[in-house]
C-alpha positions as CSV (number, residue, x, y, z in Angstrom):
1,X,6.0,0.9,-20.9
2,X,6.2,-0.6,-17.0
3,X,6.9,-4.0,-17.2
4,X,5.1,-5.2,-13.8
5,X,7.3,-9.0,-14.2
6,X,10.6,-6.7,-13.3
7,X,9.2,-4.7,-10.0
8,X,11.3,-4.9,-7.3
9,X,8.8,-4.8,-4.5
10,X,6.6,-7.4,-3.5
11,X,2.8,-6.4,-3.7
12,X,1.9,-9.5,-2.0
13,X,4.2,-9.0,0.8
14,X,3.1,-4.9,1.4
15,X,-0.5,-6.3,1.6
16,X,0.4,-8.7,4.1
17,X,2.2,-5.9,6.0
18,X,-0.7,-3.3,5.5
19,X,-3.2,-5.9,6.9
20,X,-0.8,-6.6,10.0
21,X,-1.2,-5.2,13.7
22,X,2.1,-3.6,13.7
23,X,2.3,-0.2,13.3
24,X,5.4,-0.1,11.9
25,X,5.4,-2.6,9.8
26,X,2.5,-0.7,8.0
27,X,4.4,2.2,8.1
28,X,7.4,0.8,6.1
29,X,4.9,-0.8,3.8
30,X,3.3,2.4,2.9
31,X,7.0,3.7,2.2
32,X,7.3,0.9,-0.2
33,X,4.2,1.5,-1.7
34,X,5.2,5.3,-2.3
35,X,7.8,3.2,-4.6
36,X,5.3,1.8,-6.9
37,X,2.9,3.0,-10.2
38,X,-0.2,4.7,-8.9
39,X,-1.6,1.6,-11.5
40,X,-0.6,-0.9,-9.1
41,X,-0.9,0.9,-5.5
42,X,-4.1,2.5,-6.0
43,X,-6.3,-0.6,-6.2
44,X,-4.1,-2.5,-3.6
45,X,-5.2,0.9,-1.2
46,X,-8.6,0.7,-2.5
47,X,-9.1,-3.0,-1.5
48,X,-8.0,-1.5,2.0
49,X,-10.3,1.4,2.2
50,X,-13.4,-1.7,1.9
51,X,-12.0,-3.3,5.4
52,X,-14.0,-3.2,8.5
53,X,-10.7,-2.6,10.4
54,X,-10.1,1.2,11.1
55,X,-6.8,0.8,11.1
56,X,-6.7,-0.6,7.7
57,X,-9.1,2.6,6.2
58,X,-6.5,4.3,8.4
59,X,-3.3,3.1,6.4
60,X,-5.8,3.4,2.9
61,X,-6.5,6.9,3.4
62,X,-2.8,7.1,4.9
63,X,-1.1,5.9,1.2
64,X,-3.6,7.9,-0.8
65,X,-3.2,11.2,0.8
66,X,0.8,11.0,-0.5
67,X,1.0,12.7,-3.8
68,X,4.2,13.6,-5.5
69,X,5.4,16.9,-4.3
């Protein structure tokens, strides 16, 4: 079992950078995010996908579209 106490990523922090103006900050925060359980990233991108920002649906739709290859 995941035990969420012992992730090394800061959700908090890839929120903040997801919700940010700079482009690559978002960027790298989607990287990060590719890092963590679908259980935890999928909500996080779905809280996105309810902005009224495009760029925020932008990175949403961004993060989902990555699947494991």
């Amino acid at each position: 079992m995941f035990n969420n106490d012992k992730l090394p990523i800061d959700l908090q922090q890839i929120d903040r950078d997801l919700r940010g103006r700079a482009i690559d900050k978002q960027k790298a925060a989607l990287d990060r995010l590719a890092q963590v359980p679908a259980d935890l990233a999928v909500p996080l991108l779905a809280r996105l996908l309810a902005s009224p920002d495009f760029r925020h649906r932008r990175m949403a739709v961004m993060g989902l579209g990555r699947g494991n290859s």
